[in-house]
C-alpha positions as CSV (number, residue, x, y, z in Angstrom):
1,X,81.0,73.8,87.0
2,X,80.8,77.0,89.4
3,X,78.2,79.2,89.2
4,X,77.3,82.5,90.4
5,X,75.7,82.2,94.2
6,X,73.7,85.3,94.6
7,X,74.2,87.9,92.1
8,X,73.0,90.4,95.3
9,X,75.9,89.3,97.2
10,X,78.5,91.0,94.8
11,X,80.6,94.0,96.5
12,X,80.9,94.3,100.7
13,X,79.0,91.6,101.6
14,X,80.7,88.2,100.1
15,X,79.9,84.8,100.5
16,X,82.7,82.1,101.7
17,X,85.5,80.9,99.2
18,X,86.4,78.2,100.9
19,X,84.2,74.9,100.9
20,X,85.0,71.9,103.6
21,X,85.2,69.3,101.1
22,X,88.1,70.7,100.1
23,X,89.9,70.4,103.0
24,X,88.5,66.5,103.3
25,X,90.1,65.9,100.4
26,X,93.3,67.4,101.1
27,X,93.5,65.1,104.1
28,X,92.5,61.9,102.3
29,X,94.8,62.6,99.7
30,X,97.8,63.1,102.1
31,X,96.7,59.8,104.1
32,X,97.0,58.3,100.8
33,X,100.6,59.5,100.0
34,X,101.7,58.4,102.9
35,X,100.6,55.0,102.5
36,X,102.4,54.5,99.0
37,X,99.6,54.9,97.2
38,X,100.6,57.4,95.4
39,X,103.7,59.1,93.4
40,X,105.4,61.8,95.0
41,X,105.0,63.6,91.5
42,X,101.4,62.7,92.0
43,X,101.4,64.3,95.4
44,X,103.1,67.5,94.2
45,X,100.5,68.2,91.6
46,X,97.8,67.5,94.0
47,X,99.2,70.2,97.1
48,X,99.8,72.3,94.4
49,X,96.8,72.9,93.8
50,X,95.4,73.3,97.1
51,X,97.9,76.2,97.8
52,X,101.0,73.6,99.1
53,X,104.1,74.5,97.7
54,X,107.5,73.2,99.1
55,X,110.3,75.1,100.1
56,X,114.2,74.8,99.6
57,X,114.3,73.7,103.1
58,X,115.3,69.4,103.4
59,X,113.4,69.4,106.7
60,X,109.7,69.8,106.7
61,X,108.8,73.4,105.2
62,X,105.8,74.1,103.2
63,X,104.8,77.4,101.9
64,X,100.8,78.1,102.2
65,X,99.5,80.6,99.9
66,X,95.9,82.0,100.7
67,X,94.0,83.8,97.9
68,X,92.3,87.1,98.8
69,X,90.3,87.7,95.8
70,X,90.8,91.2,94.4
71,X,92.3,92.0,97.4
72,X,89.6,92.5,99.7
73,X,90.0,91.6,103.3
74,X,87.2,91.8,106.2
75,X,88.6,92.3,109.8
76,X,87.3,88.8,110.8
77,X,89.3,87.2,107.8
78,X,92.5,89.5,109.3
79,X,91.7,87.7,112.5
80,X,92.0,84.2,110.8
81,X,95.1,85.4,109.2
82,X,96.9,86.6,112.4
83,X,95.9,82.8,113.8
84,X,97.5,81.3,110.9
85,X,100.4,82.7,111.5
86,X,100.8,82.7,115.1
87,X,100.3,79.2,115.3
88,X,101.6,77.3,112.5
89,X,103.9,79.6,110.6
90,X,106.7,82.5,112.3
91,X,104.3,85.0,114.0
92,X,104.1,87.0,110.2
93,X,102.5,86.8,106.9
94,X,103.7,87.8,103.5
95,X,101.6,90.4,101.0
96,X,102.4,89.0,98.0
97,X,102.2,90.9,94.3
98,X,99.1,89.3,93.0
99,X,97.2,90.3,96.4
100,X,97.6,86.6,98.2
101,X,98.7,86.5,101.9
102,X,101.6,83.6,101.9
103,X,102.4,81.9,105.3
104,X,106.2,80.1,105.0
105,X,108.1,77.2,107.6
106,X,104.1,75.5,107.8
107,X,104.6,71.5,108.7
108,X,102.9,69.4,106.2
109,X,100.4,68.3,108.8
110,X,99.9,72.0,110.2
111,X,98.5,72.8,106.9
112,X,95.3,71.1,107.3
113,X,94.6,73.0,110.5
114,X,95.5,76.3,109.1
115,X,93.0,75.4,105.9
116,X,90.2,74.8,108.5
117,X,90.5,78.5,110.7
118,X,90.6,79.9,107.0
119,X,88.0,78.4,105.9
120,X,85.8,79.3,109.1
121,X,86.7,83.3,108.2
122,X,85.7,82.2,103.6
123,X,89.2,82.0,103.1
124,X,90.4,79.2,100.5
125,X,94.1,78.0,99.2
126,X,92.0,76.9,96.5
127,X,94.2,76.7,93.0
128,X,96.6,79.5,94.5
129,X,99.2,77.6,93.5
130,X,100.2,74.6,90.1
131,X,98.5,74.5,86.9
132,X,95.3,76.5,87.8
133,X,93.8,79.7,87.4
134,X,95.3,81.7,89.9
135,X,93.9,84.5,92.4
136,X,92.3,87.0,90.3
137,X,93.5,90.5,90.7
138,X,91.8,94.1,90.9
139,X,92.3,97.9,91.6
140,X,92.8,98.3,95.4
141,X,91.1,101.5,94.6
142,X,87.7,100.1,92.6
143,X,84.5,101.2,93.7
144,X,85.6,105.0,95.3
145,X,88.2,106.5,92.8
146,X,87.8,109.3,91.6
147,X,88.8,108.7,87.6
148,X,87.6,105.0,87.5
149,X,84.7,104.3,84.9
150,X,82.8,101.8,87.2
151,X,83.6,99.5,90.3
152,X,85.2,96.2,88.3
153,X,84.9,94.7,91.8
154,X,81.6,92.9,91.0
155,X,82.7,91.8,87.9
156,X,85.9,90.6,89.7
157,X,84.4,88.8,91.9
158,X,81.9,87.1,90.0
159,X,84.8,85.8,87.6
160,X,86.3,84.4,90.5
161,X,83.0,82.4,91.6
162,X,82.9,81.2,88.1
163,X,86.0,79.7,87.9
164,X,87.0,78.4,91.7
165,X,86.7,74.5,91.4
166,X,85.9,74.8,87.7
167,X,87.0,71.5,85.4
168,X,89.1,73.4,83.5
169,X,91.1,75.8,86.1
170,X,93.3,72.9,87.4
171,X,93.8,71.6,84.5
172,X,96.0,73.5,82.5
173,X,99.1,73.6,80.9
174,X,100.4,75.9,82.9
175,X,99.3,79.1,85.4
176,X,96.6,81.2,84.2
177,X,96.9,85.0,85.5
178,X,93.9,87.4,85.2
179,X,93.7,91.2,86.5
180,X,91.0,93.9,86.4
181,X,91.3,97.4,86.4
182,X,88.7,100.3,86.1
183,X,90.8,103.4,86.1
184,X,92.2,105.3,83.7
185,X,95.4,104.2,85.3
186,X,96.3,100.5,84.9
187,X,96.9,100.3,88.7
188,X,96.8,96.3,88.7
189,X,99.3,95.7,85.6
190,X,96.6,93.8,83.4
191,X,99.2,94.2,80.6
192,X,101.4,91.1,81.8
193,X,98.3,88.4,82.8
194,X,96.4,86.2,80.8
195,X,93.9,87.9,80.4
196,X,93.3,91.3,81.6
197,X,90.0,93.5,81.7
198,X,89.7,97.6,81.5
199,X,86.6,99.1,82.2
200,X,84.9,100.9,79.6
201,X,81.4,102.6,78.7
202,X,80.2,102.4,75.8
203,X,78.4,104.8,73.7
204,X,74.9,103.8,75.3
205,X,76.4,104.2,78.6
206,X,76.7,100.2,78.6
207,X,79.2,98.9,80.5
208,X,81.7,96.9,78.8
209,X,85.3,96.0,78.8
210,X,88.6,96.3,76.9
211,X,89.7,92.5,77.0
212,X,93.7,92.3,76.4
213,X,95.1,88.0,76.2
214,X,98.7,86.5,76.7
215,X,100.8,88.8,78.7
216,X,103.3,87.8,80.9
217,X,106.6,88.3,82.3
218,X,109.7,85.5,82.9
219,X,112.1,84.1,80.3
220,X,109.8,85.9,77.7
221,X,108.3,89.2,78.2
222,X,105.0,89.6,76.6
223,X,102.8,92.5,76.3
224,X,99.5,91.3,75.9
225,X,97.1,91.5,72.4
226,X,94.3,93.0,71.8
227,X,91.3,90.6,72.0
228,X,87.9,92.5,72.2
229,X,88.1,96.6,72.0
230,X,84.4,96.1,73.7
231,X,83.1,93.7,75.1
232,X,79.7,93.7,77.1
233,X,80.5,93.2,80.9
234,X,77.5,90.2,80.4
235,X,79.8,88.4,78.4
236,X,83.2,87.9,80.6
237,X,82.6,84.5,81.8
238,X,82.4,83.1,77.9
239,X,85.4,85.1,77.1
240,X,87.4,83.0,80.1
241,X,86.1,79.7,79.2
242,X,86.9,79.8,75.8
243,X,89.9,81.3,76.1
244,X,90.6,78.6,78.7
245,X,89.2,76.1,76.8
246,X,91.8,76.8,73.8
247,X,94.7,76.5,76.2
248,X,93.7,73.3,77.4
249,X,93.0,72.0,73.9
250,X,96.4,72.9,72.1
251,X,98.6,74.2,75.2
252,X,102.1,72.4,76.2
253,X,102.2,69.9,78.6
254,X,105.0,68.4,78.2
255,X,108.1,71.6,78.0
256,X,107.8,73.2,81.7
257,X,109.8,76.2,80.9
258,X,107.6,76.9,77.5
259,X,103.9,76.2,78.4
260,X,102.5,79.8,79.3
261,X,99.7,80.8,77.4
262,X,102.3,83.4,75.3
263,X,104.1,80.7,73.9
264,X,101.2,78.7,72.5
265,X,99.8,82.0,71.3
266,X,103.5,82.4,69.8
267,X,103.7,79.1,68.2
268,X,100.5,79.4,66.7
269,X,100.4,82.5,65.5
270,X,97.8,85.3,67.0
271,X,95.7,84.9,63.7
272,X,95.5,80.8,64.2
273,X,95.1,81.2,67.8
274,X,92.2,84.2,67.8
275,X,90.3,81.9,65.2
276,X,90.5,78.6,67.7
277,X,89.0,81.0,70.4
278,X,86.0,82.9,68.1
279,X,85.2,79.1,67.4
280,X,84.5,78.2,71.3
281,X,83.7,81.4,72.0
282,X,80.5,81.1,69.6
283,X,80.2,77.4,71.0
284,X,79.9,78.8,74.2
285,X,77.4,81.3,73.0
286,X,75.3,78.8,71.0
287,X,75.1,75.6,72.8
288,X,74.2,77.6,76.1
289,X,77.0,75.8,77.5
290,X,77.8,79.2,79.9
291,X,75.7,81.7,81.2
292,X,75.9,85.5,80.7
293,X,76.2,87.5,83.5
294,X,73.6,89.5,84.9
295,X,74.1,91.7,87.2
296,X,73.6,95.1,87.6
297,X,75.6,96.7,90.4
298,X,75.6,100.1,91.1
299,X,78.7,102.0,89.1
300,X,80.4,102.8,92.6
301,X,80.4,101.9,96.3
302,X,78.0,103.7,98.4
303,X,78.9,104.8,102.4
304,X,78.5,102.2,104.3
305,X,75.8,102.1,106.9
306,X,77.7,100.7,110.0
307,X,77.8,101.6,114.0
308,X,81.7,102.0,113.9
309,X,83.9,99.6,117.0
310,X,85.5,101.6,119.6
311,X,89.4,102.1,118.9
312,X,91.9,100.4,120.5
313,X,94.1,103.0,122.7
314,X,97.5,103.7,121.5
315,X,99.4,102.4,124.7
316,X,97.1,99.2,124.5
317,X,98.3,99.2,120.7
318,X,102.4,99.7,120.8
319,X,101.8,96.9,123.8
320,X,100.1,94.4,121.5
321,X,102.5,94.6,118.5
322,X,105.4,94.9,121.1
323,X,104.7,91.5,122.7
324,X,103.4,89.6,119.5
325,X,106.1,86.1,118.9
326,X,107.9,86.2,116.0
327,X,110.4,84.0,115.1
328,X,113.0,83.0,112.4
329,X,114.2,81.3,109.9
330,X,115.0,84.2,107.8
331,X,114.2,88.0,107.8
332,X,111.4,89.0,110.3
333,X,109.7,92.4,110.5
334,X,111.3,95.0,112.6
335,X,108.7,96.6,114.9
336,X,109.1,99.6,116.1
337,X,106.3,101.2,117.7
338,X,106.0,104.9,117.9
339,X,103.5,106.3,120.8
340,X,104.0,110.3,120.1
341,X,105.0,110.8,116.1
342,X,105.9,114.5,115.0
343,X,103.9,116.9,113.2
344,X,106.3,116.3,110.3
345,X,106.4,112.9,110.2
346,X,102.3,113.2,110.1
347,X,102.6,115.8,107.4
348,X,104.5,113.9,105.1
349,X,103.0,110.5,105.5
350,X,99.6,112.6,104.8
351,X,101.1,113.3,101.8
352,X,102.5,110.6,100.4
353,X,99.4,107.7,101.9
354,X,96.4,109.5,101.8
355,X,94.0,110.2,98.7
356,X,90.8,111.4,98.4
357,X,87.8,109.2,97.7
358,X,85.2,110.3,94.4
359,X,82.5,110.1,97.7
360,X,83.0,113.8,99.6
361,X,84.4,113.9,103.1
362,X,86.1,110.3,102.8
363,X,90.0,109.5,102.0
364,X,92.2,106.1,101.4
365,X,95.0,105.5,103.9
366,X,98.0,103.5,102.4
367,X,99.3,101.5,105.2
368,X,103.3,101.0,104.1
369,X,104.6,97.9,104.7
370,X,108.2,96.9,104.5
371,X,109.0,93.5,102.2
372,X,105.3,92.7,102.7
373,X,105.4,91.6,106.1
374,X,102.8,91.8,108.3
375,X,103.1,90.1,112.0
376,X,99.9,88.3,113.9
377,X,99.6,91.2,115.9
378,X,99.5,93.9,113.3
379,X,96.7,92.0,111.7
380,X,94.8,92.2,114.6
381,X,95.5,95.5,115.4
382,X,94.5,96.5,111.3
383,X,91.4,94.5,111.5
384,X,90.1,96.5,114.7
385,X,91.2,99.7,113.1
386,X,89.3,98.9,109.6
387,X,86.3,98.4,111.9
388,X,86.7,101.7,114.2
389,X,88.2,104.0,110.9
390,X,87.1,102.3,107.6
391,X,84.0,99.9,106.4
392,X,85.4,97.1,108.6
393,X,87.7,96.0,105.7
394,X,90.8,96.5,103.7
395,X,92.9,95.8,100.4
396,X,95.8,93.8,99.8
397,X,97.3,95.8,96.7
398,X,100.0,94.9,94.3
399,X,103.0,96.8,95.7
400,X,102.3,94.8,99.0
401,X,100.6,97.4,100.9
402,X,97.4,97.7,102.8
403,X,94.8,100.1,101.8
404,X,92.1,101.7,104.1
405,X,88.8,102.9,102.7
406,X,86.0,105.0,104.0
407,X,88.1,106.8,106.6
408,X,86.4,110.0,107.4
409,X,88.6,113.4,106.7
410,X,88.3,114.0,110.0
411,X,89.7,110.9,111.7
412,X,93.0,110.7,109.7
413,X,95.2,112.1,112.5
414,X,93.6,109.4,115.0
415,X,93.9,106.7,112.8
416,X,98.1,107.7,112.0
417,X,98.3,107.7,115.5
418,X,97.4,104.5,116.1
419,X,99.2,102.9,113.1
420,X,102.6,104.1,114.6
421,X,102.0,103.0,117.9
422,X,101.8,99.3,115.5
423,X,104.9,100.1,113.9
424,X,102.7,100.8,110.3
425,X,103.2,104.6,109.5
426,X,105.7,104.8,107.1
427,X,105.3,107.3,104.8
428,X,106.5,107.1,101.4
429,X,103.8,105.0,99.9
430,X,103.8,104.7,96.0
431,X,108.0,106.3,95.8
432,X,111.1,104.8,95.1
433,X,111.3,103.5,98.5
434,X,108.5,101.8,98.9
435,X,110.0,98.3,97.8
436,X,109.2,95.8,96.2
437,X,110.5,92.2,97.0
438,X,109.5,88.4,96.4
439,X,110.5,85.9,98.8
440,X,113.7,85.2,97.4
441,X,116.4,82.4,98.2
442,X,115.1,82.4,101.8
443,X,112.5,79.6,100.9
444,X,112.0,79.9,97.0
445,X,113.2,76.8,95.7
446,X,113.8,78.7,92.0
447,X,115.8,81.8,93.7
448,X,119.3,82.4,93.0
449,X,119.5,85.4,95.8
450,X,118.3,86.8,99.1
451,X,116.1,89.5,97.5
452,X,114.3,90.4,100.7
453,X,118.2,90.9,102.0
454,X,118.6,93.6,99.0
455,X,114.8,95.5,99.7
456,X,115.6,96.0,103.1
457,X,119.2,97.1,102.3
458,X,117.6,99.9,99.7
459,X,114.6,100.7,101.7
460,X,116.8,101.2,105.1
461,X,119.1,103.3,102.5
462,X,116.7,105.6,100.6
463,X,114.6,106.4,103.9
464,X,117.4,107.6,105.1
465,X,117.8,109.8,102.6
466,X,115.1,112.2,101.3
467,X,116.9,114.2,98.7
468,X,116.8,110.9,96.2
469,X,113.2,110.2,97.1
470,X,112.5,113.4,96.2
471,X,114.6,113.6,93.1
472,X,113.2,110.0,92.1
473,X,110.0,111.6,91.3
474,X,107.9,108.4,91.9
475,X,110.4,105.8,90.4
476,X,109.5,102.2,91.5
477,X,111.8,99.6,92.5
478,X,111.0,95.4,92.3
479,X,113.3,92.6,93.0
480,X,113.0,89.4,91.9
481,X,115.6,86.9,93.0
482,X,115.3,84.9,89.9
483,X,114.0,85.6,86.2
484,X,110.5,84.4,87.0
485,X,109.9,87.2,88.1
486,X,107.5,86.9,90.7
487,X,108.4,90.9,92.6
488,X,107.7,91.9,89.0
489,X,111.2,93.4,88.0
490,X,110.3,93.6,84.9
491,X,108.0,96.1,85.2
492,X,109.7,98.4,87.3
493,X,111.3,101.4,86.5
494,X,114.4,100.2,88.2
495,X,113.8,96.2,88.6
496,X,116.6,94.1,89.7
497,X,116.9,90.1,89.3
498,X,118.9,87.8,91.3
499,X,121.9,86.1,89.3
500,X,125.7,85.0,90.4
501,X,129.2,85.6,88.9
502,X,132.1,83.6,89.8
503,X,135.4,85.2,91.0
504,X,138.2,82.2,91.1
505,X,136.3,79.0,92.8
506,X,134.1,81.3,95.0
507,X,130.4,82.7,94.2
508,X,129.4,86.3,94.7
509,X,125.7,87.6,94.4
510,X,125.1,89.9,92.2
511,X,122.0,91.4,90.5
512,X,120.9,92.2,86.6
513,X,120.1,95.9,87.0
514,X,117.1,96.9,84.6
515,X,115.5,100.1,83.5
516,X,112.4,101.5,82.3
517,X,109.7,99.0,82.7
518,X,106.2,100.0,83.3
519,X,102.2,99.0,83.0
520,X,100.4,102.0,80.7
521,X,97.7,102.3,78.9
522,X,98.8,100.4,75.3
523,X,100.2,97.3,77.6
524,X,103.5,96.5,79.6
525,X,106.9,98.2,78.4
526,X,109.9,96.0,80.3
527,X,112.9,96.5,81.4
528,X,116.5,97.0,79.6
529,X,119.4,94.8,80.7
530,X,122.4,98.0,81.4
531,X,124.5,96.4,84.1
532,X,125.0,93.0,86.5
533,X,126.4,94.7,89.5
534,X,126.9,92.6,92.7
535,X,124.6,93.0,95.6
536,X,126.7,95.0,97.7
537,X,127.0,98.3,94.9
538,X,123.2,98.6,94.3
539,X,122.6,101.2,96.6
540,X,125.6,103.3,94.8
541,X,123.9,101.9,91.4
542,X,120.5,103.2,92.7
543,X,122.0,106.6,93.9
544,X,123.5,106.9,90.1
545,X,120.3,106.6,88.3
546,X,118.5,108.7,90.7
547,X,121.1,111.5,89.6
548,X,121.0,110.6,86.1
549,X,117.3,110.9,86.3
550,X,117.9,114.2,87.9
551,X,120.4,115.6,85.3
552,X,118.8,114.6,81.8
553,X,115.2,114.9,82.4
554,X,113.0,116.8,80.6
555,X,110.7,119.4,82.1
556,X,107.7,117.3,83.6
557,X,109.0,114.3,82.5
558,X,108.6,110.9,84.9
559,X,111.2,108.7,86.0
560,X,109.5,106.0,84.0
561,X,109.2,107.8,80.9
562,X,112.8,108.9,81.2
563,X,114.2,105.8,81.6
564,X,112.2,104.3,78.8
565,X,113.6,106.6,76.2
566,X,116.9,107.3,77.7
567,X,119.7,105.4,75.2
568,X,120.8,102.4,77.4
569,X,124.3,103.4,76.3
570,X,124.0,106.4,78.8
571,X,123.0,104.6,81.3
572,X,125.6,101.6,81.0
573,X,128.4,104.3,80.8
574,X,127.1,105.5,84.4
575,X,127.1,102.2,86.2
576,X,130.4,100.3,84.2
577,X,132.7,100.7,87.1
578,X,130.5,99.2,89.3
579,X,130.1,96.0,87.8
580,X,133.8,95.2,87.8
581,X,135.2,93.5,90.8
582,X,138.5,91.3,90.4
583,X,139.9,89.3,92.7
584,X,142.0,91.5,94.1
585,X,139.5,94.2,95.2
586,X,137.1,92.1,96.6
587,X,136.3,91.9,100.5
588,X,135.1,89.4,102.5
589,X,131.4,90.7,102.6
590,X,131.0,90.7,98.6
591,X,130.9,86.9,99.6
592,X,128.2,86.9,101.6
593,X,124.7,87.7,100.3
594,X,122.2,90.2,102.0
595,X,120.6,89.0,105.0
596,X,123.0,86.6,105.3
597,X,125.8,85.7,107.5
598,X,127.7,82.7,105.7
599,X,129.4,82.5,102.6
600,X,127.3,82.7,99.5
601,X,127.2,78.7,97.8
602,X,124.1,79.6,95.6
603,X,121.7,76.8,94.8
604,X,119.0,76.5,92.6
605,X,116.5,73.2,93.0
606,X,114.2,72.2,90.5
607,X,111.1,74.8,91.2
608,X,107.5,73.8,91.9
609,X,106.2,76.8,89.6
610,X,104.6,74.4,87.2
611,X,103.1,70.6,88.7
């Protein structure tokens, strides 16, 4: 079993994730695969696990998935990142929605060597991927928001520790999702995991959390149940064993499409399935089987004592980015460096990515960054920045974003500069244009469509246009390009999921448009089905809503909120002619799905989701 390393070592200062014996294995395991000594089911189940996953591809493509445990990124692990990809993936990596940094087109035998630069930076692919407990997720903002109760980072952390390498976290049923959040905001979407912890104090001042079990999203859309109104922060490693512990016991190993935590919870009933977990968890209190936690961290981050780097110069900078290699398959990042940006480009990405810290004198910079991509360079480039600007590191955060911390008021302007010269000052963080997009039929095995194709398409569109930013009023838009959901459609406030519809023998890409999903305080609230629109219309579908939005809102009323009570009638009524396309209005590029230049012959290959 893990344990906790050094209880002093919780917050800025970590310890490695990654362990060598891990990547040993992974080498001794393949050796043995390739001599027939093992099944190529057993071989999945095994990559899986160490963060492997194939792609559509027939040739050799693996996807590597890197956990970055609540999100938190030092410079030097940037600088492992940016080798990663430079050398063994397309010169870029991918931010994904549960804070992980993927790396697609790897060569099976190229996955070693990545694993081993990782590890040299505490980076693991540890359980990212199969039947494990997955990379556990936290507010990007912990530790110096204003409104949180107490830094959950620790807490987070620790969690993690406990269960990397545990017996029981690859060797589930199924994925096992957990998030932490410590605002009053549920920034992190605990709502839809596992399990999911909010901060709370209790009336002693003792800190304590709000413990919610069996959310999730997919072919069943589950807010999840209350499980402890308080619990003592001491106690959160019993809570995840015996809730783990339950799951292994009576959980479905045998149905692939039906073995999430929700569905046992379903098929047993909540009152059968809370008394199973009292039952281990006072079996885990009793038998002193697991420890409590003790550790005392402070309730926020204090400034950082650190002799800040030198900056890079802007021309040095927009040269950098400008010459990194990146290559195809697939969508790449655009690049475009900017050396002199306006006043009012300044102005408005200062209002829109930066927010002020609870500690006086210091803001967070929100570093925008289209479909999640991020090339070799721009790591770098972020990494030195973090170092010259920040506390030396960053956060991955859920709407695939960066975020900077501990930037001085007075260095903002110097640090925008130098983020356009990368290509990285987009404004617009946390608005309807700032999309959100999984990987989509471009390597996802499971995807029906090109969903990156579509977020480009409606980020290119809506930046373009400011009136319906501004008229969205903070909307959010996810693709998924299937119904797993992975770019969290269902949550959004306008989500959209890849499908196809058939027009005589030929296939055209369409999406199921979807409105008024959100995280909030009670849980998750998902999405309505009001139209399947083919991929081409959604920017007019988008533009419709926006304006609907517009037209029937109530005085102060949110995007989200309005499209949660709005009567889906309404909103079908808007979007019906849309959906239609006969055979005799098509043209030739309603064939053809975003991103793409060939005809549109969708195929969907049996996923590697679950091992």
């Amino acid at each position: 079993m893990s344990v906790v390393d050094d209880p002093k070592t919780f917050g800025r200062a970590r310890l490695s994730f990654a362990t060598e014996a891990d990547i040993d294995e992974f080498v001794t395991t393949l050796e043995a695969y390739e001599r027939g000594e093992m099944t190529p089911d057993q071989w999945r189940a095994f990559r899986l696990l160490r963060g492997t996953y194939g792609q559509r591809q027939a040739e050799d493509a693996q996807m590597l998935r890197v956990k970055i445990p609540q999100g938190v990124l030092t410079a030097e692990q940037l600088d492992a990142l940016a080798d990663v990809g430079e050398r063994y993936s397309r010169g870029f990596g991918h931010i994904t929605t549960r804070q992980n940094v993927q790396f697609h087109f790897v060569k099976l035998h190229d996955a070693e060597h990545a694993m081993h630069r990782l590890a040299e930076a505490g980076l693991t692919t540890r359980e990212a991927c199969g039947n494990s407990v997955r990379n556990i997720t936290a507010c990007p903002y912990a530790g110096v928001a204003a409104d949180e109760r107490f830094d959950i980072t620790p807490y987070a952390e620790a969690l993690t520790r406990f269960l990397l390498r545990h017996p029981l976290s690859s060797t589930l049923p199924r994925k096992f999702k957990v998030a932490f959040e410590g605002c009053v905001v549920d920034h992190i979407a605990t709502g839809v995991n596992d399990l999911g912890f909010r901060a709370v104090v209790g009336p002693d001042g003792g800190r304590g959390f709000r413990v919610t079990a069996g959310g999730g999203t997919a072919i069943m859309t589950t807010s999840a149940g209350l499980l402890h109104e308080f619990l003592p922060a001491s106690e959160i490693l019993r809570v995840a064993e015996a809730v783990l512990r339950v799951f292994k016991r009576l959980g479905d190993y045998e149905h692939k499409q039906r073995n999430r935590m929700k569905f046992m919870i379903k098929t047993l009933g909540w009152t059968r399935w809370r008394e199973e977990y009292d039952r281990e968890l006072t079996a885990c209190r009793l038998r002193g089987q697991v420890p409590t936690l003790e550790i005392d961290p402070p309730p926020f981050e204090s400034r950082p004592e650190w002799v800040k780097d030198s900056s890079p110069s802007i021309g040095e900078i927009a040269t950098r980015v400008a010459d990194g290699r990146i290559s195809g398959p697939g969508l790449t990042p655009t690049i475009v460096p900017l050396l002199q940006p306006g006043d009012e480009a300044y102005a408005r990405w200062r209002a829109t990515n930066v927010r002020a810290q609870k500690q006086f004198g210091y803001v967070m910079a929100i570093v925008t960054v289209p479909l999640g991509d991020l090339t070799s360079a721009q790591m770098r480039v972020i990494g030195e920045l973090a170092r010259a600007y920040g506390d030396g590191s960053i956060r991955v955060t859920a709407d695939q974003d960066l975020l900077f911390r501990w930037v001085n008021s007075c260095d903002v302007r110097q640090l925008y500069r130098r983020l356009a010269a990368a290509g990285l000052a987009l404004a617009e963080a946390g608005t309807i244009a700032d999309v959100t997009s999984c990987p989509g039929a471009e390597s996802c095995r499971l995807a029906v469509t090109q969903s990156r194709g579509l977020g480009r398409l409606l980020e290119d569109h809506l930046r373009a246009r400011p009136d319906l930013i501004a008229a969205a009023d903070g909307a959010r838009i996810k693709i998924s390009g299937c119904p797993n959901g992975c770019g969290l459609h269902h949550i959004a406030t306008i989500g959209f999921q890849g499908s196809v519809r058939r027009l005589g023998s030929r296939a055209v890409p369409q999406y199921f448009v979807m409105v008024g999903g959100g995280a909030h305080d009670r849980g998750a609230s998902f999405g309505r089905l009001a139209a399947k629109i083919p991929a081409r219309r959604i920017p007019q579908a988008v533009e419709r809503l926006i304006d609907l939005y517009a037209a029937d809102r109530q005085p102060g009323e949110t995007a989200t909120a309005y499209f949660g009570r709005v009567e889906l009638d309404a909103v079908k009524r808007r979007l019906a002619d849309l959906e239609t396309l006969r055979p005799g209005d098509a043209v030739p590029a309603d064939f053809i799905d975003l991103g793409e230049d060939t005809e549109f012959v969708p195929e969907v290959m049996d996923g590697e989701c679950a091992s």
